[in-house]
Structure formats: structure tokens, C-alpha cells
C-alpha positions as CSV (number, residue, x, y, z in Angstrom):
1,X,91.9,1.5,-24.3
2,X,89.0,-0.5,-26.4
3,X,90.2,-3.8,-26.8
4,X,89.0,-6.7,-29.3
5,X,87.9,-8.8,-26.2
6,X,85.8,-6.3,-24.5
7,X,83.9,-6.1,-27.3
8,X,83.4,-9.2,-28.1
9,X,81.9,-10.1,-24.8
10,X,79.9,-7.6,-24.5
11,X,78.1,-8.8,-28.0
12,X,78.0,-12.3,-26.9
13,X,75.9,-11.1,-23.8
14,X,73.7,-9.2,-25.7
15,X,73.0,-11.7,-27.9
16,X,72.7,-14.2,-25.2
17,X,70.7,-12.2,-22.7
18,X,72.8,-13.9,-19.8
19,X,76.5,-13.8,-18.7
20,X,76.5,-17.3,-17.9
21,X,75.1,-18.3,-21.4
22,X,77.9,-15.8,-23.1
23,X,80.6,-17.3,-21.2
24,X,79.5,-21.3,-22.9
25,X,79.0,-19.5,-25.9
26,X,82.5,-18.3,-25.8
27,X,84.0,-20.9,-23.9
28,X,85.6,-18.9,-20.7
29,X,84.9,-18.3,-17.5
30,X,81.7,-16.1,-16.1
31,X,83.7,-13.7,-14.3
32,X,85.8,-13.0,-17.5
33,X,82.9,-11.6,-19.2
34,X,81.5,-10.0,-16.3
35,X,85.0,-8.2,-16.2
36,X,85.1,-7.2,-19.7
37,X,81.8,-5.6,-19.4
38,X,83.0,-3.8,-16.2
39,X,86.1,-2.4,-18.1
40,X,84.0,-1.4,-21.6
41,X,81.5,0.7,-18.9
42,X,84.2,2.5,-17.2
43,X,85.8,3.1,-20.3
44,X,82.1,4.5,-22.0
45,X,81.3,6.3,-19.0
46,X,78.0,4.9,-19.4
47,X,75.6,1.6,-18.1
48,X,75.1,-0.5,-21.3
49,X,73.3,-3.2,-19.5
50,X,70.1,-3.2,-17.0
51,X,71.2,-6.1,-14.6
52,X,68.8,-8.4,-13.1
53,X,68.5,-12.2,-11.4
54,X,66.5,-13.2,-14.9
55,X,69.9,-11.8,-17.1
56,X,71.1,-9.1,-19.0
57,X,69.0,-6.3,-20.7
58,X,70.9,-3.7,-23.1
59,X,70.0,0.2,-22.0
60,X,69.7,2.9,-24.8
61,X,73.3,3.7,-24.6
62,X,74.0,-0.7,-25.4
63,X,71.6,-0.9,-28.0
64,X,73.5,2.2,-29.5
65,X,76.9,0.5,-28.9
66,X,76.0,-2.6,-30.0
67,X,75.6,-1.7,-33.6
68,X,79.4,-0.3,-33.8
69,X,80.2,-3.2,-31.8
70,X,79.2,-5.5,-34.9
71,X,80.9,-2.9,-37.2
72,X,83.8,-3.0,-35.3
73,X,84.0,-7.1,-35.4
74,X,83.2,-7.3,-39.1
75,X,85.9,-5.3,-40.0
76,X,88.3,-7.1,-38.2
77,X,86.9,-10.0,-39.6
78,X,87.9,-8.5,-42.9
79,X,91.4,-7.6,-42.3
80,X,92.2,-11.1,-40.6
81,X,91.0,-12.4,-44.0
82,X,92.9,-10.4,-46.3
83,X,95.9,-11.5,-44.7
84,X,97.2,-14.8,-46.6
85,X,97.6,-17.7,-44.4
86,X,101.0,-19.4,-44.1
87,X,101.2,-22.9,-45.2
88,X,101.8,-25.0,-42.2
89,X,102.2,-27.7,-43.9
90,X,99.1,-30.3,-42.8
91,X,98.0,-31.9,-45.8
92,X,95.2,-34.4,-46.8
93,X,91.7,-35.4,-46.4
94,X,89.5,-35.8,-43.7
95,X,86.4,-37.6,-43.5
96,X,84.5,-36.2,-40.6
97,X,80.8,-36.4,-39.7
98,X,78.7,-35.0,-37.5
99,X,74.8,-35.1,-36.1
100,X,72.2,-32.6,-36.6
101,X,72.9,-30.4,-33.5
102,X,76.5,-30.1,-33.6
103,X,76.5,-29.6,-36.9
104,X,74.0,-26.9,-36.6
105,X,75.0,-24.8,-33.4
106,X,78.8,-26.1,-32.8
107,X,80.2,-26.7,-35.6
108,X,80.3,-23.6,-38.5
109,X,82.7,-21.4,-36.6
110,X,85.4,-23.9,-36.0
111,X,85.0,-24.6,-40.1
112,X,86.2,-21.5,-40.7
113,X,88.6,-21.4,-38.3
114,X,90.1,-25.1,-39.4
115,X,89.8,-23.6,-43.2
116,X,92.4,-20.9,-42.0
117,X,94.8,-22.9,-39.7
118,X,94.5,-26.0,-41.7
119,X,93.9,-24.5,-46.0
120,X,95.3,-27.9,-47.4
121,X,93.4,-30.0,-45.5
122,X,90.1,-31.3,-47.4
123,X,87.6,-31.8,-45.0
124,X,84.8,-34.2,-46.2
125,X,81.5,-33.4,-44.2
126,X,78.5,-35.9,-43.5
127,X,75.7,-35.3,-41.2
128,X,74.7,-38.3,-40.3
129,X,72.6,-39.6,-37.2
130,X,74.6,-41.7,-34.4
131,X,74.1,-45.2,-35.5
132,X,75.1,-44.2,-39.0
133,X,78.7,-42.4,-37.5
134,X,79.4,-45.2,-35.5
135,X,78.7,-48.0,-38.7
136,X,81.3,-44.8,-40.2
137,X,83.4,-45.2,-37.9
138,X,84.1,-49.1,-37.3
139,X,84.2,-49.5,-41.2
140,X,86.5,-46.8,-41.6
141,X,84.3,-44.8,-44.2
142,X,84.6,-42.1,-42.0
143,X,87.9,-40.5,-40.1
144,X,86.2,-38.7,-37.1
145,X,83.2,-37.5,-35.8
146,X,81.8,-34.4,-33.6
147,X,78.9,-35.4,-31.7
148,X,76.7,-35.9,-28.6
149,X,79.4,-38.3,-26.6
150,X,76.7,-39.6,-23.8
151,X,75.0,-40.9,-27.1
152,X,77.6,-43.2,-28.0
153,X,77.1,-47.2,-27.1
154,X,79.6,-48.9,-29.0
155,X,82.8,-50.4,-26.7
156,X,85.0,-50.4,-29.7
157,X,84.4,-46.3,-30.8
158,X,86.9,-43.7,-28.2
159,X,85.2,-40.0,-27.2
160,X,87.1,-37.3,-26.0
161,X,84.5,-34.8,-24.4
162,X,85.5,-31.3,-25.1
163,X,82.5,-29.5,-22.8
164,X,79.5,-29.8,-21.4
165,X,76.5,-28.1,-21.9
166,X,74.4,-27.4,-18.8
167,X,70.4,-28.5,-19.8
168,X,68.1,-25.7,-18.1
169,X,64.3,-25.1,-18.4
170,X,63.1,-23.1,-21.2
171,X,59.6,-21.1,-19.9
172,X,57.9,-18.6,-21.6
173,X,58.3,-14.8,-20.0
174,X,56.1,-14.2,-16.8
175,X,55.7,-18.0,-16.5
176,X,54.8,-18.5,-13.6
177,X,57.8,-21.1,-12.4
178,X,59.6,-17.7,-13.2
179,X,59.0,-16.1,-10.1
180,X,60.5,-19.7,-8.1
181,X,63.5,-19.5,-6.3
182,X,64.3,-23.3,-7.1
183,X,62.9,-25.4,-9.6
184,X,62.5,-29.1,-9.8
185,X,61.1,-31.7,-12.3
186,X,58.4,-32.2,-10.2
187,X,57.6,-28.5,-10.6
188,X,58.0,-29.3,-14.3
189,X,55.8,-32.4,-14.7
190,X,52.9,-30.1,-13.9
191,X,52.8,-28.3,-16.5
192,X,52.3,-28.9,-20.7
193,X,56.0,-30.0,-22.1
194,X,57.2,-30.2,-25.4
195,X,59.6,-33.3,-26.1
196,X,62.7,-32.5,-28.6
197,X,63.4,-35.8,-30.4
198,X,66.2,-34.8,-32.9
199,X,69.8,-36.9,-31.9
200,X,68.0,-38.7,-29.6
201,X,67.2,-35.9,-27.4
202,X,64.4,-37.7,-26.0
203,X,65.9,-40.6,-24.8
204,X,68.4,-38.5,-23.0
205,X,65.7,-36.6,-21.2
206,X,63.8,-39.7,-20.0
207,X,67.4,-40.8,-18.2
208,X,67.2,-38.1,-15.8
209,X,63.0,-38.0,-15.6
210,X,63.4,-41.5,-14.3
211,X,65.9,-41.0,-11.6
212,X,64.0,-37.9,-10.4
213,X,61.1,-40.5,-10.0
214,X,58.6,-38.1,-12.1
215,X,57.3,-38.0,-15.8
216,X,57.0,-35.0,-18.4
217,X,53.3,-34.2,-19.4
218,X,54.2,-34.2,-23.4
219,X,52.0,-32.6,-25.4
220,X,54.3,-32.5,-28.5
221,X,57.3,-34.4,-29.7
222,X,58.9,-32.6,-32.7
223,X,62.7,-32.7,-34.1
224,X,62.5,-29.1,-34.8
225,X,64.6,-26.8,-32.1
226,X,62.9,-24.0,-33.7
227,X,59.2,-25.2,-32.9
228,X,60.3,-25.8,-29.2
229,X,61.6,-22.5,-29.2
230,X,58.4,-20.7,-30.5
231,X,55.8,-22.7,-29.0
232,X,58.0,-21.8,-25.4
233,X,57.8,-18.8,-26.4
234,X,54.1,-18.3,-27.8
235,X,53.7,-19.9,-24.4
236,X,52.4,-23.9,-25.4
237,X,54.6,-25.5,-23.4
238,X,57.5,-25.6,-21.7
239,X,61.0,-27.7,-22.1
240,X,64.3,-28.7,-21.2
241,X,66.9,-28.0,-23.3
242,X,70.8,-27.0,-23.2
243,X,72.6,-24.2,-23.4
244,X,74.5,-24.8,-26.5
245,X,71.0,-24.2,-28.7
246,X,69.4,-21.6,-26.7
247,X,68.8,-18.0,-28.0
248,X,67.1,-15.4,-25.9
249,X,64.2,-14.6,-28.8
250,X,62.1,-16.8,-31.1
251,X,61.7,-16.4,-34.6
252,X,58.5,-14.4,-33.5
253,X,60.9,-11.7,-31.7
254,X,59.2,-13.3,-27.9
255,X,61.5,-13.7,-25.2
256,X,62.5,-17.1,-23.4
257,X,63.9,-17.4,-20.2
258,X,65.5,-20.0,-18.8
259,X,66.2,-21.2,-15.3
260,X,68.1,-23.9,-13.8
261,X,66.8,-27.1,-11.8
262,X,67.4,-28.4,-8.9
263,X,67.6,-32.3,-9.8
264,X,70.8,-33.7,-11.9
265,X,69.8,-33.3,-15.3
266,X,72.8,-34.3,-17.1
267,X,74.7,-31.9,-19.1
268,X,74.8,-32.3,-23.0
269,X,78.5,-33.6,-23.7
270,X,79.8,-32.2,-27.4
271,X,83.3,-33.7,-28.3
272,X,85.6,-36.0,-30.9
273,X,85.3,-39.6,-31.8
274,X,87.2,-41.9,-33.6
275,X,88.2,-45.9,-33.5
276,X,89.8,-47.2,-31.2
277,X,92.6,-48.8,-33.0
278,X,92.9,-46.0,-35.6
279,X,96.4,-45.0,-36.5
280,X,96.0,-41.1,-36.3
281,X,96.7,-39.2,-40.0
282,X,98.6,-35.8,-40.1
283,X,95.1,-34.5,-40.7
284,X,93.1,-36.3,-38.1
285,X,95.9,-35.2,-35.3
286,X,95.4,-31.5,-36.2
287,X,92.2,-31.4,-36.0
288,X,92.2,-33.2,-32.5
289,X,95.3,-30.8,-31.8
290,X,92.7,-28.2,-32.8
291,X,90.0,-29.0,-30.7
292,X,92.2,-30.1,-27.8
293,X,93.7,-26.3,-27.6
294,X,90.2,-24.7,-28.4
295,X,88.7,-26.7,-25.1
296,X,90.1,-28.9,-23.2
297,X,93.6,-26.5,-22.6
298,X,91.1,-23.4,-22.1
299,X,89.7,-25.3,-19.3
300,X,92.6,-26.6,-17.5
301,X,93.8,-22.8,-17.7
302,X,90.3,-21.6,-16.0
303,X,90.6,-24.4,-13.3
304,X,94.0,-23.0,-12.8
305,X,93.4,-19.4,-12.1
């Protein structure tokens, strides 16, 4: 039987144009989605992805499915909100900021889903840059924050991590590093690189540049994901970039690939913040509660199995 999860894997892949991207994208384990897809074949009778080592490519018969795929999740969407919710009984405000890239490729969905769980609780939001949340923070203008949790510097403001978000090379298709079995950052420093500066991005990226001993060739430094991910595309430059913003097309409609390196690049770390000495509203301990159960749970449960 067609079930709810199937298909929602299988559109996360497409969309993603790699397992392992769909599986951070939803939060579960590779082999999960790679089962799903398995099960939603045998059940169609028919391939709906061409499979190779650069990721996932939808045949005639998956682009065919995937429009009553999104058909199928709308209308879910639908009934699940004409159901009213039930008062839980969580009430008050929340003030709760977060920086640009959380706020622009983390954070919507979880809105919703807080606005659902949580309807009486008034959540104030600020996007603010991470000096400005931590000021927030120590003069209690703000509740909580959602942001990049290696950024943070100040001793007296506690992160919980929630995930990590591998950093991989972004290359234009038929790049030539494509056709690399490994890649390094000395591989990298030889060719043109575009520098992302938005939530300190750059600063970041010079961390692990410096412990691999080698330096990028920039030849732009922009705060626009979107101009990294057409000039990669349009084939300017390459970059290095994680998994949480990356989309397999540009607004152009060109492919970007992406493959991983062989150095440590540190992972982007996305999670809460608060205070350390704050006494914890109603509010501000379902939301952690939230988050807690959404993540950290889920991956205690994958370690598990």
C-alpha cells in the first residue's frame, strides 16, 4: 500500500538530486530513504529514478509521478489543516531571533509546525546578525535564538546543537574536479572560488583553509547564496558550502553538483540558544521540547537501530 512516507521521500530526493542530501533535508537516516524508494518502485512496477555515483535523476515514469506526488502532499496538507487543533494549553510570548540562514532555509517549516502544536503561543521574530542575538540575549530583549552555534563566542550564552550540516564543494556540471575520486582543498585552491560572507560564512571557511595549510583563490565575496549558486552554476567559480542551503538547480534552471572533500571541513552546526542563568518560561520549554523531539531524539533513535 502507498504510504504518506514513501512519498514523501521520494519528493525530497527529487528535489534534492541526492539521497544523502534528502535524508538532512528530512532529518533521517540514508538508508530510510533509499528503502522508501525501493518500496514505492516495487509497488509502481516501474524505475522512477536513473541511479548514478553523481545522485539521483527522475526517469519519465518519476517526472510523471512526481506531479501526483505533490498533489497527493498538498491535499494532505489541506485536511491536516482543516482539522482544529486542540488547546494544549502553552500560553505566552516568545521572543526568538534568528540569523539570515537559519531563518531563510531552517526555519519556515518548523513555524508552521510550532503555530499548530503551540496556537497560543506569540512568537516574536527578529533576524538579527550574531553579535546583535547575543547583546539580545545577555540583556534579556530576546528569549532564544536559532542559529549557527560554532559562531557563538560569548562564555555566558548556552547552545544546544540540534544537527550538523556537512559543508561539500559546489562545482559546476562536467567540472572537471567532477570526474575525481577524492577531492581536497588543495585541489580546490587551484581553481577560481567564490567566498559566501553572509553569518560570517567566511570566517568559518578560513578555519578549516588554515589547518589544511592552503588558501582559496577568491575572485568574489558576496552575501548572496543565490549569486554563489548561479555563478557555480554558469561556471565562474567554484565554492564550499553546506548541505542545509544547497538546491540541485540555479535560478537559471543549470545543474550543480556537489562532492565531498577529503580534509575536515567542519560541518555547519544549526541549534537553540539562550542565557545561561535564564529561568525557562512555559513557552521557551516547548519550544526547546519542540526542537529536542524534532532532532536530537530522532538521532538517538537512528544511532540506536
Amino acid at each position: 500500500m502507498l504510504t504518506l512516507r514513501q512519498v514523501r521521500y521520494f519528493v525530497a530526493t527529487a528535489e534534492m538530486g541526492q539521497i544523502s542530501l534528502a535524508a538532512v533535508h528530512l532529518n533521517i537516516s540514508q538508508s530510510a530513504v533509499t528503502g522508501a524508494i525501493k518500496e514505492l518502485e516495487q509497488l509502481l512496477g516501474k524505475k522512477l529514478f536513473s541511479r548514478s555515483v553523481h545522485g539521483m535523476v527522475l526517469t519519465e515514469h518519476g517526472n510523471h509521478f512526481l506531479n501526483h506526488a505533490y498533489t497527493i502532499l498538498q491535499t494532505v496538507d489541506n485536511a491536516v489543516r482543516s482539522v482544529p487543533v486542540n488547546d494544549n494549553g502553552v500560553r505566552g510570548t516568545l521572543r526568538l531571533a534568528a540569523s539570515y540562514t537559519v531563518i531563510g532555509y531552517f526555519l519556515p517549516f518548523h513555524l508552521q509546525r510550532l503555530a499548530q502544536d503551540y496556537p497560543h503561543i506569540d512568537i516574536q521574530l527578529f533576524e538579527y546578525e550574531r553579535q546583535d542575538i547575543e547583546q539580545g540575549l545577555l540583556d534579556h530583549s530576546l528569549d532564544m535564538a536559532l542559529v549557527l552555534t560554532g559562531n557563538l563566542r560569548h562564555q555566558d550564552i548556552y547552545a544546544e546543537t540540534l544537527f550538523n550540516s556537512t559543508r561539500r564543494l559546489w562545482l559546476p556540471s562536467h567540472h572537471p574536479l567532477c570526474a575525481k575520486s577524492q577531492v581536497t582543498l588543495e585541489d580546490v585552491a587551484g581553481e577560481p572560488f567564490i567566498m559566501l560572507t553572509v553569518d560570517e560564512a567566511a570566517d568559518s571557511a578560513m578555519r578549516y583553509w588554515e589547518e589544511a595549510g592552503f588558501r582559496p583563490d577568491i575572485i568574489l565575496r558576496t552575501s548572496s547564496v543565490e549569486a554563489v549558486r548561479s555563478m557555480v552554476a554558469n561556471g565562474s567559480g567554484i565554492a564550499i558550502l553546506s548541505d542545509l542551503v544547497y538546491r540541485p538547480w540555479s535560478l537559471e534552471g543549470r545543474r550543480i553538483e556537489t562532492r565531498s572533500l577529503v580534509n575536515n571541513v567542519h560541518p555547519m552546526g544549526v541549534g537553540l540558544a539562550w542565557r545561561n542563568d535564564t529561568e525557562f518560561t512555559p513557552a521557551m520549554l516547548a519550544l526547546r521540547e519542540y526542537f529536542r523531539s524534532a532532532f536530537i531524539t530522532q538521532q538517538i533513535n537512528m544511532v540506536r537501530r
